[in-house]
N, C-alpha and C positions, 0 to 999 in steps of 0.2 A: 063761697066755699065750693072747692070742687068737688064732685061725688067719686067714692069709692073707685078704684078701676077695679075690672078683675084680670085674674093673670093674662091672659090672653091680650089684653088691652096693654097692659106693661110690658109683656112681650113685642107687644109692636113700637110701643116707644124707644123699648133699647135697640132695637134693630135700625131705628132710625140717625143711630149715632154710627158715626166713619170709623171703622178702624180703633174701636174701643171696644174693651172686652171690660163691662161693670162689674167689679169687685162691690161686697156690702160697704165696707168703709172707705172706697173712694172717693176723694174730692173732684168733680167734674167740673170745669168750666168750657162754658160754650163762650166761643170768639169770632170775631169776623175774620176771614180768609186769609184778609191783610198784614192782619198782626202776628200771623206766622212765627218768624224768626226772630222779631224781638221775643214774643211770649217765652217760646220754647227756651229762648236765654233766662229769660226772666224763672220758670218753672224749677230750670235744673238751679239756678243760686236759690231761692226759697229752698231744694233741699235739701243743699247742699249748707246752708245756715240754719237750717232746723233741725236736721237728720230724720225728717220726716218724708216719705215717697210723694217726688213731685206729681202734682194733679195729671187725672187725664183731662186733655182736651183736646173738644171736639172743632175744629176750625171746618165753618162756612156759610156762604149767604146769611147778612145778619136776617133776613127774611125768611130764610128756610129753619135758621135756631130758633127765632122765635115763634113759630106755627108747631115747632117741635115740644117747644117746654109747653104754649099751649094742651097741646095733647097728650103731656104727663111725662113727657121723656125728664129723667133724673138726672137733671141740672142743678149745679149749686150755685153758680155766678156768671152769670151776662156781660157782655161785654160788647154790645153794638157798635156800627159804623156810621149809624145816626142816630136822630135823637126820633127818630118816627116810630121805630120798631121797639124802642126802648115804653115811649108814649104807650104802644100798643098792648105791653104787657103791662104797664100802669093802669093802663085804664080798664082791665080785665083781673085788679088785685092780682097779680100774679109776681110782683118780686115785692122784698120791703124797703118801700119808699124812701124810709129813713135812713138807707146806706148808700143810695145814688148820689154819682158825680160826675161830672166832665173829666174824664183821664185825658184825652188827647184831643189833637189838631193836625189835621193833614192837609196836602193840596192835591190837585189831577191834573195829568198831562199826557200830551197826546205822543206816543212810541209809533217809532218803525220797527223791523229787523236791526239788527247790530251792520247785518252789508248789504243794506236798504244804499240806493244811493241818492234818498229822501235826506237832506240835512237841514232842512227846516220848512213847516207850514205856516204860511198865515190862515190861520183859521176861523176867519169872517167869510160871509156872505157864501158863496161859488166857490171860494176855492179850496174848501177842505173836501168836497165832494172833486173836484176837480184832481189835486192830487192821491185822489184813491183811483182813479187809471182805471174803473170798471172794477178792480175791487173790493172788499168788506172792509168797514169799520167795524174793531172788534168792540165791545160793548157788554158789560156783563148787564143782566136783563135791565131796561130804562124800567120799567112800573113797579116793579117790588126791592133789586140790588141797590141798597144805596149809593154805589161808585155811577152804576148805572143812573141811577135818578139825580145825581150831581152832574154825570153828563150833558143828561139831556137838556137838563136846563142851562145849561155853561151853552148849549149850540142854540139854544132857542135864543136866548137874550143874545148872542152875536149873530143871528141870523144865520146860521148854517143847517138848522137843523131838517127843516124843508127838504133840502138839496139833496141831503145822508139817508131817510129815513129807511128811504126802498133799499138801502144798502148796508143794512147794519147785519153783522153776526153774534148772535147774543148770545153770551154763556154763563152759568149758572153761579160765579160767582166770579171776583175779578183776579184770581190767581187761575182762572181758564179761561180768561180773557186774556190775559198775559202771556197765556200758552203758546194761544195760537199768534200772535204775535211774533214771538221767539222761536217758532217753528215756523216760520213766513208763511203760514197757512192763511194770511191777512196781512196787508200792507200797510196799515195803520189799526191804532186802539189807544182807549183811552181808560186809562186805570191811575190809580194812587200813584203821587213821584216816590213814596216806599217803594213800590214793589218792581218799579223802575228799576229802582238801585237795589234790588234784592236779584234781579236776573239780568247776568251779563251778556245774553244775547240780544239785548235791545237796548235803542238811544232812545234818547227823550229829542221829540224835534217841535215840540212850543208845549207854552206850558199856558194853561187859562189863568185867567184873571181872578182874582179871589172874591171880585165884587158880580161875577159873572153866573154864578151860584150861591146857595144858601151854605153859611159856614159850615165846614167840615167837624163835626163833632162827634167823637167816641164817648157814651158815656158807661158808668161798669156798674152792676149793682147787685145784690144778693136775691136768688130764684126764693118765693116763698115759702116753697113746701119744703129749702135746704135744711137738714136735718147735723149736716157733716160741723163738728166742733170747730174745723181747722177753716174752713171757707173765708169766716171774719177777718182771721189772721192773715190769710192771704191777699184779700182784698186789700186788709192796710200797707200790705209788701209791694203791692204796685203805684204806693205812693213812696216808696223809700226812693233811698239817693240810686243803690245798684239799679231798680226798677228803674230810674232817669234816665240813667246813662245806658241800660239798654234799648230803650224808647229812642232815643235819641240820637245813637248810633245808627238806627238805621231810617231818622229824619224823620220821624215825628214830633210834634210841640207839645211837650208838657203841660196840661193845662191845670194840674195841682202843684202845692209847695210838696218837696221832701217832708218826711217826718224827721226829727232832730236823732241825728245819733243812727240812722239805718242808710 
């Protein structure tokens, strides 16, 4: 159980949330970065089928949300980019167990600029270090961001990663990895093929091996201390068909059935 906070303590939890203003009977979901634009489709049909006000949510570093709900911040649903951070709040009682699942399945690959005139890496051994030209690979952090900790190990097991290390630019989650990217502040990065195809200032020039890293698993599950009536509800809404088809649209793998009828 966790101890009482006092105000001042809840005060610095909500301040830790982006660009959310907590209302009492908000429904809050913390997300990872990546699922941006499906979510945000996903939120407004939930309110637009309930006529209930779609959730706030907080999107970033699945590392940075859950150090946050540690700390008390007023979270009602998790929604990780791996299953480590997800593990981490398990193992510290902190969501209940018995509404976790596997929502999704992503892959990573490695972006230029859109007029990068890179149009394709092999990304073994020498030569991803090679076509970075003195360069940054962009990176969102390799030890805590899970896009990043899928990286690293994608370069280890092809042996690239040696080559890169002194050369990496890390940022804080992988839609500012993406940034710098798309703003040729970095010649190469390696983020979600999502988020790839969510900004059109960048190509995809190789895509890693699926056997090259630990699978890509989003899993979602209810925070414990969630109080909010409508959380459960929503949860089940990002197993409906709408929820699919917006997962999907922007190229993630469903890794639940629809519910019948939604």
């Amino acid at each position: 159980m966790l101890k009482r906070r006092s105000w001042l303590g809840l005060a610095l939890a909500l301040s830790l949330l982006p660009g959310i203003a907590q209302a009492q009977n908000d429904m809050v979901v913390f997300a990872a970065a990546s699922l941006k634009n499906a979510l945000d489709e996903i939120a407004t049909g939930w309110s637009t089928d309930t006529g209930k006000p779609a959730p706030k949510i907080s999107y970033a570093a699945s590392s940075a949300l859950a150090k946050q709900i540690e700390q008390g911040a007023p979270a009602d649903l998790f929604i990780s980019a791996d299953l480590d951070w997800m593990d981490y709040l398990a193992g510290k009682n902190l969501i209940k167990a018995d509404t976790r699942f596997n929502l999704l399945g992503n892959k990573i690959v490695l972006i230029a600029p859109r007029d990068s005139k890179i149009t394709h890496v092999d990304i073994k051994g020498a030569d991803l270090a090679k076509a970075l030209n003195g360069g940054r690979l962009s990176m969102a952090n390799v030890d805590s961001v899970p896009v990043g900790k899928y990286g690293k190990a994608a370069l280890e097991k092809l042996g690239a990663w040696n080559d890169v290390k002194d050369h990496l630019a890390q940022a804080e989650n992988v839609r500012a990895a993406l940034l710098l990217v798309a703003r040729g502040e970095a010649p190469l990065g390696i983020v979600y093929s999502t988020d790839a195809a969510a900004e059109p200032n960048v190509k995809i020039v190789a895509a890693f091996p699926e056997d090259s890293h630990p699978p890509i698993i989003y899993p979602a599950a209810l925070v414990k201390d969630s109080k909010n009536v409508d959380a459960t509800a929503f949860l089940d809404f990002l197993r409906s068909a709408k929820a699919r088809t917006a997962f999907e649209k922007q190229g993630f793998t469903v890794l639940v059935k629809s519910a019948t009828g939604t």
